[in-house]
C-alpha distance (Angstrom), angle and dihedral (degrees) to the residues before:
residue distance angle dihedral
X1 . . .
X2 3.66 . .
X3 4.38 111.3 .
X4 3.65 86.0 -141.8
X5 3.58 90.5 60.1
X6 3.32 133.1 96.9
X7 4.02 99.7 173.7
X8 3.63 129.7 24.8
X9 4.17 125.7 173.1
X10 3.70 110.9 170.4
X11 3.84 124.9 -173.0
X12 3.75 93.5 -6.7
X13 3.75 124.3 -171.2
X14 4.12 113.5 162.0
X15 4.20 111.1 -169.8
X16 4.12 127.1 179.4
X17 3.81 120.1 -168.5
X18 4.00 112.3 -136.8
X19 3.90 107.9 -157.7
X20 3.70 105.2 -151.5
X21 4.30 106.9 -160.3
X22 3.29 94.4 23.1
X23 3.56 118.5 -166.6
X24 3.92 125.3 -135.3
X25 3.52 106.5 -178.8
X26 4.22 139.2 51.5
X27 3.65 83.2 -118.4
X28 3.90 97.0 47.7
X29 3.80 82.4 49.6
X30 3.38 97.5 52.5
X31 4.35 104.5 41.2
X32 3.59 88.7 33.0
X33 3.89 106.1 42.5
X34 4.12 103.6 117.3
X35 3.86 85.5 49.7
X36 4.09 103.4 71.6
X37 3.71 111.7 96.9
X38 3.74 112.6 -168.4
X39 3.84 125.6 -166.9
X40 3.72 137.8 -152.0
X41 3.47 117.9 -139.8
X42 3.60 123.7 -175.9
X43 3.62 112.5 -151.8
X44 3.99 100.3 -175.6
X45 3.06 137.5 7.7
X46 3.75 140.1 -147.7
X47 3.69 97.1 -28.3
X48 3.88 124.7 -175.6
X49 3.66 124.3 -175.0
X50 3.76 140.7 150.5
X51 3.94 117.0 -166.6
X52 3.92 110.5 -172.6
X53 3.64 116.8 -139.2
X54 4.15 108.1 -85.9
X55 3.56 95.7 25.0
X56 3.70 120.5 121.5
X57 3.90 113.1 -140.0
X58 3.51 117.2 -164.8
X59 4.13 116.4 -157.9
X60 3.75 110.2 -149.2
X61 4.01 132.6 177.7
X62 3.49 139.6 102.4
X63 3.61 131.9 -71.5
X64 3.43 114.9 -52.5
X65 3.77 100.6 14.4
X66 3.76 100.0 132.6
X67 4.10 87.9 -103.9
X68 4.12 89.3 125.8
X69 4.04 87.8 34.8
X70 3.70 91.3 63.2
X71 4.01 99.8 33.3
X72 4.22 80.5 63.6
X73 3.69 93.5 49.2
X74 3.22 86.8 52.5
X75 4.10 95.3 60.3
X76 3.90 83.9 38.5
X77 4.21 96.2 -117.6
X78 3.62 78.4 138.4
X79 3.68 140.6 14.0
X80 3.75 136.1 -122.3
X81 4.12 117.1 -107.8
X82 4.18 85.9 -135.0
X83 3.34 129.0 1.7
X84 3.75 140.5 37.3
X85 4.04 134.3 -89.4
X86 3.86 104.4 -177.6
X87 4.11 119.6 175.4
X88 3.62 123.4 -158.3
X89 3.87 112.3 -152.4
X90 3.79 139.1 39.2
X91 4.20 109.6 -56.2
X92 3.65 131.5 -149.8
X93 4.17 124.2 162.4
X94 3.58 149.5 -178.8
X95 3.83 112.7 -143.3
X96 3.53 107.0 137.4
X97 3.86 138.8 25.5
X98 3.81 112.1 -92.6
X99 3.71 98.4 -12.6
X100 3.85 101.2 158.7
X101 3.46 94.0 25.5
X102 4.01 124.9 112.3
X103 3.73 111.6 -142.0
X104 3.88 102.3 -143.2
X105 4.11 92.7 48.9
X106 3.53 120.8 86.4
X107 3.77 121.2 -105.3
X108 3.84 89.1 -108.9
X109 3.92 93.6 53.1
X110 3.82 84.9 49.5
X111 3.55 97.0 56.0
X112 4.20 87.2 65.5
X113 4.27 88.6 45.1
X114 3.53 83.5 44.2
X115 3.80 113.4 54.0
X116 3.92 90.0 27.7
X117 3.87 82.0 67.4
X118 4.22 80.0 55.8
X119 3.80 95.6 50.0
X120 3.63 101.9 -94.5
X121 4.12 119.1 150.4
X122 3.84 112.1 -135.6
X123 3.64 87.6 -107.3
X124 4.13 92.7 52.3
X125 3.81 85.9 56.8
X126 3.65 96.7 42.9
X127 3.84 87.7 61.7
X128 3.76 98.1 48.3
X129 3.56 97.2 28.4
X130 4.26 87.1 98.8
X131 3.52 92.6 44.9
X132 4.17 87.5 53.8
X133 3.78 93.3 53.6
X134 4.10 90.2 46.3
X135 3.95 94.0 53.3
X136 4.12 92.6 40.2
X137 3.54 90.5 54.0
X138 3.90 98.7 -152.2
X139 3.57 100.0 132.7
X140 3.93 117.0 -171.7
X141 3.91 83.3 -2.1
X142 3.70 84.9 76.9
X143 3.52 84.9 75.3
X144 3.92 98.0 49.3
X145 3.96 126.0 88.7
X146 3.84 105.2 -96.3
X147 3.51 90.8 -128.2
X148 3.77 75.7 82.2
X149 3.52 100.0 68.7
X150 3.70 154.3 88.7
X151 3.73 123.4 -108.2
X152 3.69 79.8 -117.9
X153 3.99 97.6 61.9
X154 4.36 84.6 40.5
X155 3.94 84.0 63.5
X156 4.37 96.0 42.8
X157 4.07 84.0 51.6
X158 3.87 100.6 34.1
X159 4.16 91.4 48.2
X160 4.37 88.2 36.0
X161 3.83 87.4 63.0
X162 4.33 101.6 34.3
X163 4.20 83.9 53.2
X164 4.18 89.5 48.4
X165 3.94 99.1 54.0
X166 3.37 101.8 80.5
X167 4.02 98.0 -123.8
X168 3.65 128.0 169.6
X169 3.83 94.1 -146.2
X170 3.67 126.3 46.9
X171 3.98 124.9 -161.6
X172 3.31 120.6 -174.1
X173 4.14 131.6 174.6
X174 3.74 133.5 -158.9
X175 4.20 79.7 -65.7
X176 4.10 93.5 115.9
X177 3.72 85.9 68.3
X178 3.83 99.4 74.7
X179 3.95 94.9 61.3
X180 3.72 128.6 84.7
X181 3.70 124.4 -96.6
X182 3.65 93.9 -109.0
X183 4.52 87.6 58.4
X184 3.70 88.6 36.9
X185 3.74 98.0 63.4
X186 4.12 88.2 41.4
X187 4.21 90.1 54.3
X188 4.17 86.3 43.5
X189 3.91 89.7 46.7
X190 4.08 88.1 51.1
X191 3.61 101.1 34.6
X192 4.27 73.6 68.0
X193 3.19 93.3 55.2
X194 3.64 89.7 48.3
X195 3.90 89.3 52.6
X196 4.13 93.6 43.7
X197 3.96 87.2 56.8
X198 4.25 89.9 58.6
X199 4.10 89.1 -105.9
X200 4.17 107.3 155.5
X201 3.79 103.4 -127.0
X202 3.96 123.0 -177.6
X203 3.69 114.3 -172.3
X204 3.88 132.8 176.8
X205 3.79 116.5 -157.9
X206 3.49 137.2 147.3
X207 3.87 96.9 -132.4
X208 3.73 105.6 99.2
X209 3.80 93.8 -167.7
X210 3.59 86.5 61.8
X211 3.62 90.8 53.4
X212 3.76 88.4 59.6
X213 2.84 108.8 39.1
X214 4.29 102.6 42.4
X215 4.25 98.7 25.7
X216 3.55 133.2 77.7
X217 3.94 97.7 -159.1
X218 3.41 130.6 18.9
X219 3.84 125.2 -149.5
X220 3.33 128.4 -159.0
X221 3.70 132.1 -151.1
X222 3.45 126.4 -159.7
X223 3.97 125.3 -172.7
X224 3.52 85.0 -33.0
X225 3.94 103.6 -51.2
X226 3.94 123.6 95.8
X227 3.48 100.9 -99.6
X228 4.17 100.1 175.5
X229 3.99 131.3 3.3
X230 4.11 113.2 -177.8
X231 3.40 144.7 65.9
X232 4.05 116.2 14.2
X233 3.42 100.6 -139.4
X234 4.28 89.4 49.3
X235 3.91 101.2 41.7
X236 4.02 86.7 44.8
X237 3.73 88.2 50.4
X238 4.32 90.6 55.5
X239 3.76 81.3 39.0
X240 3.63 93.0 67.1
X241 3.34 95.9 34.2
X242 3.84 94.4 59.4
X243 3.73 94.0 40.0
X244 4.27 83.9 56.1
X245 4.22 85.5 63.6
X246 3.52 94.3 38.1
X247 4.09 84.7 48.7
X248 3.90 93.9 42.7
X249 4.21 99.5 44.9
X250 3.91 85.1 40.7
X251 3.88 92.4 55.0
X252 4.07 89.2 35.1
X253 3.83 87.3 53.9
X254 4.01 92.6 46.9
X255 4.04 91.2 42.1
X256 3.52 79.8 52.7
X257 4.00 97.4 51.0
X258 3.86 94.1 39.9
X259 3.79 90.4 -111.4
X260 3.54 103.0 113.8
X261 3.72 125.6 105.4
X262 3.85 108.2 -169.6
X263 3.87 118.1 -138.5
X264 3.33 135.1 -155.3
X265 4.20 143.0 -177.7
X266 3.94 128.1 -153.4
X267 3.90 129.5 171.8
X268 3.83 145.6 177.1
X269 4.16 119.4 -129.3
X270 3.55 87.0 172.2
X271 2.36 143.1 74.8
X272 3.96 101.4 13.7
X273 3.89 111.0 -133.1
X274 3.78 124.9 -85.5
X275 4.28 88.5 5.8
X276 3.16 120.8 150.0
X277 3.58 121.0 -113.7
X278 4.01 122.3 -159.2
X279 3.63 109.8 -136.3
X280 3.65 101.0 -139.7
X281 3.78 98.6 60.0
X282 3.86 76.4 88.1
X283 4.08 102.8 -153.5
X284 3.76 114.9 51.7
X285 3.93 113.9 -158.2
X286 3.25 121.6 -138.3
X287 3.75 133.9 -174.4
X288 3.74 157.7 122.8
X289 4.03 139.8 148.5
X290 3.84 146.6 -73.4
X291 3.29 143.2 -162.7
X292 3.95 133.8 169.4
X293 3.96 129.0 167.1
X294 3.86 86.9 -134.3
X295 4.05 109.8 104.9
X296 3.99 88.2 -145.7
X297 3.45 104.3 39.4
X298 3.80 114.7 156.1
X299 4.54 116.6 -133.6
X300 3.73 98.0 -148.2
X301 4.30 115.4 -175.1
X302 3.39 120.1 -172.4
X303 4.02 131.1 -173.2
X304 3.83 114.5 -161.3
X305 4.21 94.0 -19.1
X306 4.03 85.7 -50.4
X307 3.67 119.2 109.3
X308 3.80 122.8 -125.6
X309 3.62 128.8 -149.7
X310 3.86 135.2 -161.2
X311 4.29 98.0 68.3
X312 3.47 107.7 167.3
X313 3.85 121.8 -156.8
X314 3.74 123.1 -124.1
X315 4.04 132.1 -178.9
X316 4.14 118.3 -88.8
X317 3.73 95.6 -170.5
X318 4.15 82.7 161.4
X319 4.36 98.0 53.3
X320 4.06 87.6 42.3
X321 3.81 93.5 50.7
X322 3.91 87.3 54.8
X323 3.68 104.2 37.2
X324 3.93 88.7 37.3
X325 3.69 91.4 109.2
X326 3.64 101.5 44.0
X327 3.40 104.2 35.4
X328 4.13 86.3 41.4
X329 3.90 116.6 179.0
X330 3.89 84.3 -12.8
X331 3.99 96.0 103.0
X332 4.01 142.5 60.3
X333 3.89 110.4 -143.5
X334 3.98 87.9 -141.2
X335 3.22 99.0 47.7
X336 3.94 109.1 53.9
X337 3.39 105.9 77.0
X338 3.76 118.1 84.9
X339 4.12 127.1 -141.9
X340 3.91 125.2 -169.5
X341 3.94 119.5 161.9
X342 3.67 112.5 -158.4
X343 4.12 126.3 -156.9
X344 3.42 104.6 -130.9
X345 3.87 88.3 -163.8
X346 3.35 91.7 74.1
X347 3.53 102.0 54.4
X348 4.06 134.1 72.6
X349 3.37 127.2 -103.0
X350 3.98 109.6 -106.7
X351 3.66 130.5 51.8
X352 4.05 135.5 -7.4
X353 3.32 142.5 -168.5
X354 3.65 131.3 -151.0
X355 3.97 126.4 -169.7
X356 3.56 130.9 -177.9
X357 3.88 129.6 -169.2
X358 3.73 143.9 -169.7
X359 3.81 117.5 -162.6
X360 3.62 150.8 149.0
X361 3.63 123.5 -85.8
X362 3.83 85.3 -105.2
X363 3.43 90.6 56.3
X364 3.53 103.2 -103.7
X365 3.99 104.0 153.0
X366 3.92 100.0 -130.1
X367 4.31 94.9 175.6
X368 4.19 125.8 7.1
X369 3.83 125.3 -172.7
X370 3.80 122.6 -179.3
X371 3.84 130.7 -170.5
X372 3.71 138.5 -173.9
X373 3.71 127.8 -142.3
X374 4.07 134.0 -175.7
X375 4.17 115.3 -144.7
X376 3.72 114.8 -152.3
């Protein structure tokens, strides 16, 4: 293995057997023995990576890629069919909620299970122990069996004691995803630290911002093969455009079928409901965005039950970066945002309602907003 290397799979292939009709007992075996049907499936394949030591990897895909496969052949829980993964450095990860921990101990009693499971003496995790609490934020909790808490305050202790063990390489799942904004930033803002000080950190997450913004590569795998290894902001750019195909012949296939429900989202910037609205200000403004995965789907804006004409389309750069992934090869940047100026001379003093809808060409409402407004 390379010395400059933190990480090093070779060759990779990772299979797991499903058997369909199991049977449970000797006499299930024996009556039933013709009827088991066992599958192969093969999870990745061929894989060949080298992360250097104080690089930060992140693994992207969708769903069932073989992202989390590969982060857990990585800390050895299991073991490649061929090939090798070999890591060079002291390991610690986060991959799923709790794992370690023993439900009728208290949090602080897990902290010593916990990072003696890492490596650390009784006398490492008596000096650091404080310094755990502090980061996790849990308080008098700490002192409460985790059986007592959220999956929330599982991912502040979990994370509190992985970033306090003093390891070389850092794995870390979709985990982060469980806490609240407020803890999410704080992990984000160490896992920086982390980086700055030359620690190797791999992460999978679905939040591509993240991606940018924290990793120095990006890889991407694709139905279980490495499809892309580079630049973030380049592999998540093929990314997306692959997941838009996948999205369309999906949705073509289910049109197809009869099985697809078509979706849609609509909102109102301004203006916000039940302002008030001064009537000599003469114009009122009002606008917003929409998006539908319908290729006909009909913008409808109505003013007190009575439809207006004249919208005019504007770019959302900001609503198609975060329904990019959902909405995937569904949208047109410039053509989301919504635009209606209203003449407040022609209207009444007193109250107004707006609506906006997003349907089918049959009329079928797919997404509805309504707002009120006061003139003055």
């Amino acid at each position: 293995m390379d010395s400059q290397n933190a990480i090093e799979v070779r060759n990779m292939y990772k299979q797991f057997k499903v058997d369909y009709d199991k049977a449970h007992t000797l006499k299930d075996k024996l009556l039933f023995w013709k009827t088991s049907h066992v599958e192969i499936h093969e999870v990745l394949k061929n894989i060949n990576m080298d992360i250097k030591k104080g690089e930060t990897v992140a693994l992207i895909g969708t769903n069932g890629s073989g992202k989390s496969t590969l982060l857990k052949l990585m800390t050895k829980i299991i073991f490649p069919n061929k090939g090798t993964v070999e890591t060079n450095g002291k390991l610690t990860s986060l991959l799923e909620l709790g794992a370690g921990f023993h439900q009728d101990f208290t949090g602080r009693e897990n902290i010593y299970f916990n990072a003696s499971i890492f490596g650390l003496t009784r006398k490492e995790i008596d000096e650091r122990i404080q310094d755990i609490i502090d980061f996790s934020e849990l308080g008098e909790f700490i002192d409460h069996p985790v059986r007592t808490y959220s999956s929330g305050m599982y991912m502040r202790l979990a994370f509190s004691v992985a970033i306090n063990v003093d390891a070389e390489i850092l794995l870390i799942d979709e985990i982060l995803a469980v806490g609240d904004q407020h803890f999410q930033q704080k992990c984000y803002r160490k896992l920086k630290e982390l980086k700055e000080s030359d620690k190797t950190i791999v992460i999978v997450t679905h939040s591509l911002d993240v991606v940018k913004d924290l990793c120095d590569r990006a890889v991407w795998i694709y139905k279980g093969e490495l499809r892309l290894d580079g630049d973030p902001i380049y592999v998540i750019d093929e990314y997306l455009k692959q997941v838009a195909i996948d999205h369309k012949e999906e949705k073509k296939k289910a049109i197809a079928e009869g099985k697809h429900k078509f979706k849609a989202a609509v909102f109102i910037d301004a203006p916000k409901d039940f302002a008030t609205i001064q009537k000599d200000k003469g114009t009122l403004v009002s606008q917003g965005w929409q998006i539908s995965d319908h290729d006909q789907a009909v913008f409808k804006f109505f003013l007190d039950g009575n439809e207006i004409c004249g919208i005019k389309r504007k770019n959302r750069q900001d609503v198609f970066e975060a329904y990019q992934e959902a909405y995937a090869g569904d949208m047109d940047p410039d053509a989301i945002g919504w635009q209606v100026n209203l003449d407040l001379n022609d209207l009444d003093l007193g109250n107004h309602k707006i609506d906006i809808q997003c349907s089918e060409p049959d009329g079928n409402i797919l997404a509805d907003k309504s707002i009120q407004f006061t003139l003055e």
